[in-house]
N, CA and C atoms as a LAMMPS dump frame, in Angstrom:
ITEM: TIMESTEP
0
ITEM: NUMBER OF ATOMS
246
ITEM: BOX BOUNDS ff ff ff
-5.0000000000000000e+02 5.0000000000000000e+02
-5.0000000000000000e+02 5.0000000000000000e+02
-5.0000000000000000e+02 5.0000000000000000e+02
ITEM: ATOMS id mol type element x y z
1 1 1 N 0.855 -1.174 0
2 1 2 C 0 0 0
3 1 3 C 0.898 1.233 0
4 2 1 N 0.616 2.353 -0.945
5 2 2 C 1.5 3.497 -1.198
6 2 3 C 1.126 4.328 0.395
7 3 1 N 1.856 5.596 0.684
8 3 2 C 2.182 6.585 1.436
9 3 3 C 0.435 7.429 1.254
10 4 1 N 0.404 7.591 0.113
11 4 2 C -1.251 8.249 -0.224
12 4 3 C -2.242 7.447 0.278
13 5 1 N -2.373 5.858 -0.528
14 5 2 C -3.28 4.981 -0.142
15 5 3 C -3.833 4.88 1.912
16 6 1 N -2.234 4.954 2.119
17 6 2 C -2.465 4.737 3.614
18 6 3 C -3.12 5.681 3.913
19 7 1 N -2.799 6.382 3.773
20 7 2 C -3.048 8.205 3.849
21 7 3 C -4.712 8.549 4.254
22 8 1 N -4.937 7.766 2.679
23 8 2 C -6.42 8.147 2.78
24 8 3 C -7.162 6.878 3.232
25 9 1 N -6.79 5.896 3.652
26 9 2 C -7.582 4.59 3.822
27 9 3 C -7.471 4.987 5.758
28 10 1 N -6.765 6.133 5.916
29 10 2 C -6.775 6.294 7.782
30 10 3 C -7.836 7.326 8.19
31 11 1 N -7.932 8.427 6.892
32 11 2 C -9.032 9.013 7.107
33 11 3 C -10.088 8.62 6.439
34 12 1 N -10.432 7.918 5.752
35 12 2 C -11.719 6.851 5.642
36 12 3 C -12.193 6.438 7.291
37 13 1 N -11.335 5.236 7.514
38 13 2 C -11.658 4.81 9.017
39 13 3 C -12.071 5.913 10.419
40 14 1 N -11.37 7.16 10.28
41 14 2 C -11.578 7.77 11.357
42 14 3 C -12.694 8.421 11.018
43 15 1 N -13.283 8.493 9.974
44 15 2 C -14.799 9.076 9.366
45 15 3 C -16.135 7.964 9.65
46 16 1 N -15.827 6.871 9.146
47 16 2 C -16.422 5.853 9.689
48 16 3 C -16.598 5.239 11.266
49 17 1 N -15.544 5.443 12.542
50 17 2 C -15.194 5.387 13.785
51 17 3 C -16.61 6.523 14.174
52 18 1 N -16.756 7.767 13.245
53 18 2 C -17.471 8.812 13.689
54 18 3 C -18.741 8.361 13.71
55 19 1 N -18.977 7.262 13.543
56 19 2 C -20.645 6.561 12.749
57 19 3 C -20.701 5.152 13.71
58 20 1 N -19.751 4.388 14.069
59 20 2 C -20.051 3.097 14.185
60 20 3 C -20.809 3.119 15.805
61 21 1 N -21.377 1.968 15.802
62 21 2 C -21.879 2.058 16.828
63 21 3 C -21.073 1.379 18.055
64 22 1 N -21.896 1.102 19.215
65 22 2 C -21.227 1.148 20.651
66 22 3 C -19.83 -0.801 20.08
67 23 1 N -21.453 -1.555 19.967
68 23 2 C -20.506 -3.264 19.761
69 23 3 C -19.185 -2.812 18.714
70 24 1 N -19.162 -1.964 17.77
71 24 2 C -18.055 -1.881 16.508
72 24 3 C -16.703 -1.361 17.223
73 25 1 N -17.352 -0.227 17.904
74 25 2 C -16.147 0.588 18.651
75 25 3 C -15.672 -0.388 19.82
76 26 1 N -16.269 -1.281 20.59
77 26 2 C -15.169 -2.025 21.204
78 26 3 C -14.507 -3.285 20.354
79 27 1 N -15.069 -3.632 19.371
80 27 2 C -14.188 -4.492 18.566
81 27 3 C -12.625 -3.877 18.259
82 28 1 N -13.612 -3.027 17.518
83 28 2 C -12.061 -1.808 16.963
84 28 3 C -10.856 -1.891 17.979
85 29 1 N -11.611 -0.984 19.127
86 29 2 C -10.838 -0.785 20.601
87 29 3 C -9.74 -2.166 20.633
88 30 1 N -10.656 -3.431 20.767
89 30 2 C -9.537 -4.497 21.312
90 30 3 C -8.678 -4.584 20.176
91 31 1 N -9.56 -4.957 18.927
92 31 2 C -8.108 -5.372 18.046
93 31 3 C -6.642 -4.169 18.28
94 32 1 N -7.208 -2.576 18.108
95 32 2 C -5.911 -1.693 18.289
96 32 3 C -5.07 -2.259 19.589
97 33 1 N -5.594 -2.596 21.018
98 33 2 C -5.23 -2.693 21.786
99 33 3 C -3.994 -3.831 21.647
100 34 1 N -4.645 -4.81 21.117
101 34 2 C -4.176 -6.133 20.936
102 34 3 C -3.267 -6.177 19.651
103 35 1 N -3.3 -5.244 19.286
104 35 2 C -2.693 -5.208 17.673
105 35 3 C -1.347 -5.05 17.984
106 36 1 N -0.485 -4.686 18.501
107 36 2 C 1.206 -4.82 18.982
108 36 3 C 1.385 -6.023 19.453
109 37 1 N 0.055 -6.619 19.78
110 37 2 C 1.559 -7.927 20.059
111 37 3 C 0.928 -9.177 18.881
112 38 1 N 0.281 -8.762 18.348
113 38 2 C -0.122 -9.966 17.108
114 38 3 C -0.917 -9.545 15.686
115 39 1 N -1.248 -10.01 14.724
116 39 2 C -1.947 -9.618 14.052
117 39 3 C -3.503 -10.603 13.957
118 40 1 N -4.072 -9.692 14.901
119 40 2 C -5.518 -9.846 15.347
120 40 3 C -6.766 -10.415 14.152
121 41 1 N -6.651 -9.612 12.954
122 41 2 C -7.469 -9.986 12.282
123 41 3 C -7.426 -11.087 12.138
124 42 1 N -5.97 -11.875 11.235
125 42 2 C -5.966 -13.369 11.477
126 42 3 C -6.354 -13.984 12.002
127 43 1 N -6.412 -13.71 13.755
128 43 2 C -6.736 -14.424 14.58
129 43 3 C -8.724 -14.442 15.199
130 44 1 N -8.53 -13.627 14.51
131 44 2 C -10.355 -13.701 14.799
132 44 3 C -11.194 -14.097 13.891
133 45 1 N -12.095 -14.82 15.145
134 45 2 C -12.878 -15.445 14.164
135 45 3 C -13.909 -14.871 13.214
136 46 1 N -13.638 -16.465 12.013
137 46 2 C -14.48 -15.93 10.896
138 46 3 C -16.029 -14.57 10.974
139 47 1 N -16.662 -15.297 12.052
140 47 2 C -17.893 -14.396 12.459
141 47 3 C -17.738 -12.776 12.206
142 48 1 N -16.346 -12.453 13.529
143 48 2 C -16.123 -11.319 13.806
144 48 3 C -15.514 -10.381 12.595
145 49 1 N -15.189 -10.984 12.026
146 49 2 C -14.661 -10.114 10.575
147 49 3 C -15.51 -10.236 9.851
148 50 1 N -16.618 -11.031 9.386
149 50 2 C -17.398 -10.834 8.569
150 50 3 C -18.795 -9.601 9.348
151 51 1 N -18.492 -9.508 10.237
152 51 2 C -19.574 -8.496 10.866
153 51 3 C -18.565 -7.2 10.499
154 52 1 N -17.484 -7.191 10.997
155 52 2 C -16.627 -5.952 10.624
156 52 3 C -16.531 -5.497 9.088
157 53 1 N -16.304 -7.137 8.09
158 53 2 C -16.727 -6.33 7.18
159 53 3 C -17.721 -5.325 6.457
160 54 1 N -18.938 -6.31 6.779
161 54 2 C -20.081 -5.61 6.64
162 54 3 C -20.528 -4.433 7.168
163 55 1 N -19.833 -4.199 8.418
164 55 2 C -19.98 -2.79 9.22
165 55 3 C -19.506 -1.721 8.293
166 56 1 N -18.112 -2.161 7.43
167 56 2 C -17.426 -1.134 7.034
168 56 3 C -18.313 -0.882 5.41
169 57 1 N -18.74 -1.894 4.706
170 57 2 C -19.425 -1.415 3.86
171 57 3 C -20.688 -1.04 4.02
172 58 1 N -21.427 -1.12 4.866
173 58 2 C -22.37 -0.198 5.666
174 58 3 C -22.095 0.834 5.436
175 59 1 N -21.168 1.544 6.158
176 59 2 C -20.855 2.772 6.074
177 59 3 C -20.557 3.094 5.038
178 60 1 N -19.945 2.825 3.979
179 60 2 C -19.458 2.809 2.897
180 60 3 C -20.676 3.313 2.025
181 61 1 N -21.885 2.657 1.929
182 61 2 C -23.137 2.972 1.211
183 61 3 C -24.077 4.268 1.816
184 62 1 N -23.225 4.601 3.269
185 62 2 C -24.111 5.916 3.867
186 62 3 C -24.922 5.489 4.73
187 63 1 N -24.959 3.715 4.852
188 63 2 C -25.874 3.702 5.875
189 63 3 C -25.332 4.022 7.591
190 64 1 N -25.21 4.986 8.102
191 64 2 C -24.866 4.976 9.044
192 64 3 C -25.837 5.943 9.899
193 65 1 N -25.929 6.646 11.418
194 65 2 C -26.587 7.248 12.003
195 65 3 C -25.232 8.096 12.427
196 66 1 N -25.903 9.471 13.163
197 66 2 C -25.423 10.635 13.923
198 66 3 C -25.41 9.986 15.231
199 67 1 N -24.301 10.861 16.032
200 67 2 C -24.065 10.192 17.522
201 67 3 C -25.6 10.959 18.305
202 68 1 N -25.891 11.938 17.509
203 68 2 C -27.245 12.27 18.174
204 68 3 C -28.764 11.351 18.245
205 69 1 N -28.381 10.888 16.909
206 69 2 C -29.616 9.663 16.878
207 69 3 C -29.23 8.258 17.913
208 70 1 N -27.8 7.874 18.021
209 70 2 C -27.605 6.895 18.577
210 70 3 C -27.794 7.363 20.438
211 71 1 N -27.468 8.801 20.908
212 71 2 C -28.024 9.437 22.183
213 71 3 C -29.581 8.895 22.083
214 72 1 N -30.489 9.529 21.497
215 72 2 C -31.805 9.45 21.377
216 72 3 C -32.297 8.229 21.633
217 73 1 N -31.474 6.92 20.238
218 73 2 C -31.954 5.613 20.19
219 73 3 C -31.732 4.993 21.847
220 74 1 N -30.724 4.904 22.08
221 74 2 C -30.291 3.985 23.375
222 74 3 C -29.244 5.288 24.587
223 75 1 N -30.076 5.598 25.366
224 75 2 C -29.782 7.217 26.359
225 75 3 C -29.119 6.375 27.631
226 76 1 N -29.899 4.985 27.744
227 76 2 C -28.75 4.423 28.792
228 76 3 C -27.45 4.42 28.574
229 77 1 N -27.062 4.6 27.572
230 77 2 C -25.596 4.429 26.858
231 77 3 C -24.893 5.721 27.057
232 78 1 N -25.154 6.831 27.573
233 78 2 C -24.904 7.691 28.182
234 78 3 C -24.941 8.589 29.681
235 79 1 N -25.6 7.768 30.181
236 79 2 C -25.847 8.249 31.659
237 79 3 C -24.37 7.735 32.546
238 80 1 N -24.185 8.537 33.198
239 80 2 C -23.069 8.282 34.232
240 80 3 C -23.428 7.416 35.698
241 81 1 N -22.483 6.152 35.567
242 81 2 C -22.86 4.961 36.734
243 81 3 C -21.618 5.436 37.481
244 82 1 N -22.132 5.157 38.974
245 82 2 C -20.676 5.65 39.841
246 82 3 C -20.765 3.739 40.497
């Protein structure tokens, strides 16, 4: 992959990160987390990448929501637990 390609395939993802929902963003989360000491995708299962894929061409077609609709949809997902 060229210097450009990367380039723009990082701000793709961080445009899409802006859309995904709560389950996508901790996938994401672990693989980055986990991503220094292995290469994660390999290692996950078939399921989980085929949901990731589909997440990403989701977005890809526009289907995605505002973090305001996802507030609205599910508000427990924002309240503060002590």
């Amino acid at each position: 992959m060229s210097t450009a390609e990367l380039k723009e395939l990082r701000k793709e993802v961080k445009r899409d990160i802006g859309h995904a929902d709560e389950k996508i963003i901790r996938k994401i989360y672990v693989m980055l987390e986990t991503g220094a000491e292995s290469d994660l995708w390999n290692e996950m299962p078939d399921e989980i990448v085929a949901e990731l894929e589909e997440s990403i061409a989701q977005s890809k077609r526009g289907q995605t929501i505002t973090h305001e609709q996802v507030k609205k949809k599910h508000p427990q997902w924002f309240t503060k637990r002590v």
